[in-house]
N, C-alpha and C positions, 0 to 999 in steps of 0.2 A: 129323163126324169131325175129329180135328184130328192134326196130324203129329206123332210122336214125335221119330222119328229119322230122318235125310237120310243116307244111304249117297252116298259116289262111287267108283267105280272106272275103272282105263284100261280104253278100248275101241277098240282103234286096229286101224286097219286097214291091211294093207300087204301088197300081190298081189305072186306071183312077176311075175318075166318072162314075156308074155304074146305072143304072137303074133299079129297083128290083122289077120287079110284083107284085101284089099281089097275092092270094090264087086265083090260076086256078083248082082248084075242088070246092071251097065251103067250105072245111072242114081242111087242114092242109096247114102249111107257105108252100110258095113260095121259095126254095134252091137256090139262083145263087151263083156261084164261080167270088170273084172279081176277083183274078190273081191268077194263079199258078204257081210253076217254082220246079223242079226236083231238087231232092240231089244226085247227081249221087254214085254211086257204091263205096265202099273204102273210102268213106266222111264220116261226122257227120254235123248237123247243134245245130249250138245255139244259141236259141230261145232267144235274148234278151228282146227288149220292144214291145208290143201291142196295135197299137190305131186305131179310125177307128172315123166315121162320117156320120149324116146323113144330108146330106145338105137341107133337107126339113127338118126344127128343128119340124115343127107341126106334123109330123107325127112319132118321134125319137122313141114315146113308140111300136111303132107296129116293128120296126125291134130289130133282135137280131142279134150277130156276134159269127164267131168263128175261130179258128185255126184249121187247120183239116191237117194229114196226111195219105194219102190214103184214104179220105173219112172216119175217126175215129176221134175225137176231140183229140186234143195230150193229154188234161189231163184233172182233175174232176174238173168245175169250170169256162172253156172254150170253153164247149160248148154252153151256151146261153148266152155270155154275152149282156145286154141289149142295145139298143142305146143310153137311156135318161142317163147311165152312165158315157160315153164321154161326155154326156153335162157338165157335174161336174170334169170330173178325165180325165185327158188329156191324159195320158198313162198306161201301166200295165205293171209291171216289170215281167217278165218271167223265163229267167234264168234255160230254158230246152234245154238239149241237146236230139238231136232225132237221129236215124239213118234213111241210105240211103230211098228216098223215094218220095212221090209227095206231098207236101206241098200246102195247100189252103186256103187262107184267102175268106171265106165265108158270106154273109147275108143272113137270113133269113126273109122275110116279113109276119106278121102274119093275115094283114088287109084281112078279109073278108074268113077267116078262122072260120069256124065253133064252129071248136074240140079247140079253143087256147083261153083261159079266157083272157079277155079284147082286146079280138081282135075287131075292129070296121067293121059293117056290112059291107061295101061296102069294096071291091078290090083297093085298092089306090097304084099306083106307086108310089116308093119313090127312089130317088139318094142317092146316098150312097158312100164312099171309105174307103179303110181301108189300112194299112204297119204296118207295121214290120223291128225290124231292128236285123239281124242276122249275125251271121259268119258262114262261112264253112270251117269246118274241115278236113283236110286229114294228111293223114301219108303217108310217105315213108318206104318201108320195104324192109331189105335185111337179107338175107342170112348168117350165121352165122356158120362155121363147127368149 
C-alpha cells in the first residue's frame, strides 16, 4: 500500500467545569475523566498543548492532571501534573503523536486521601477544567500493483 492522501483536522478537546470529589475511601485521590473523545481506527492524534485549571485556586495544590489514553498516562511526566503549576505556566507544549484510541483529559483530587503526602484531612470538592489542543491524523491508502 502506499499513501495517497494525508488529511489533518482539529481535534481538540476542552471539558466544562467539572466538579472533582474528594478521596471517597479515605486513603487514595478521587479519578474523574473531565472529557473524553475517541481517535477512531486508521487515525493518529497529535498531542499539541496541555492546560487545565482549578477554579477553586485554594484548593489548586490537592489536585493533579493528566493526559491518559486508554486509561495509561500517554508519557512519563504527565501523569501527575500538578494544579498549582497552571497557576504559574499557562500551557504545556506536547508534541506527541499517539495512535487510535480513547483519549482523556483527567483530575485527580487528593484532599482527604490518606496514602497522598500533603493531602488535607478533610474531602474537599474542587472545580476544575482542562483542553488540549490537537490534530487528527489520517491517511488514505490505496493499492498499488
Amino acid at each position: 500500500m502506499q499513501v495517497v492522501e494525508s488529511r489533518t483536522q482539529d481535534f481538540n478537546l476542552t471539558s466544562q467545569r467539572v466538579t472533582v470529589p474528594g478521596s471517597t475511601n479515605g486513603q487514595t485521590a478521587n479519578r474523574v475523566v473531565l472529557i473524553s473523545r475517541t481517535v477512531p481506527n486508521g487515525s493518529r492524534i497529535l498531542l499539541r498543548l496541555f492546560s487545565a485549571k482549578v477554579i477553586d485556586l485554594a484548593n489548586s495544590d490537592q489536585v493533579y492532571f493528566s493526559i491518559e489514553r486508554n486509561g495509561t498516562p500517554v508519557m512519563s511526566g504527565l501523569e501527575r501534573v500538578p494544579g498549582e503549576q497552571f497557576d504559574f505556566q499557562s500551557q504545556i507544549t506536547i508534541d506527541l503523536e499517539l495512535p487510535p484510541g480513547i483519549i482523556e483529559l483527567v483530575a485527580y483530587n487528593i484532599s482527604g486521601a490518606g496514602q497522598e503526602p500533603n493531602a488535607v484531612s478533610v474531602a474537599t470538592d474542587v472545580r476544575c477544567q482542562a483542553w488540549c489542543q490537537a490534530r487528527l491524523l489520517s491517511a488514505k491508502y490505496v493499492e498499488r500493483n
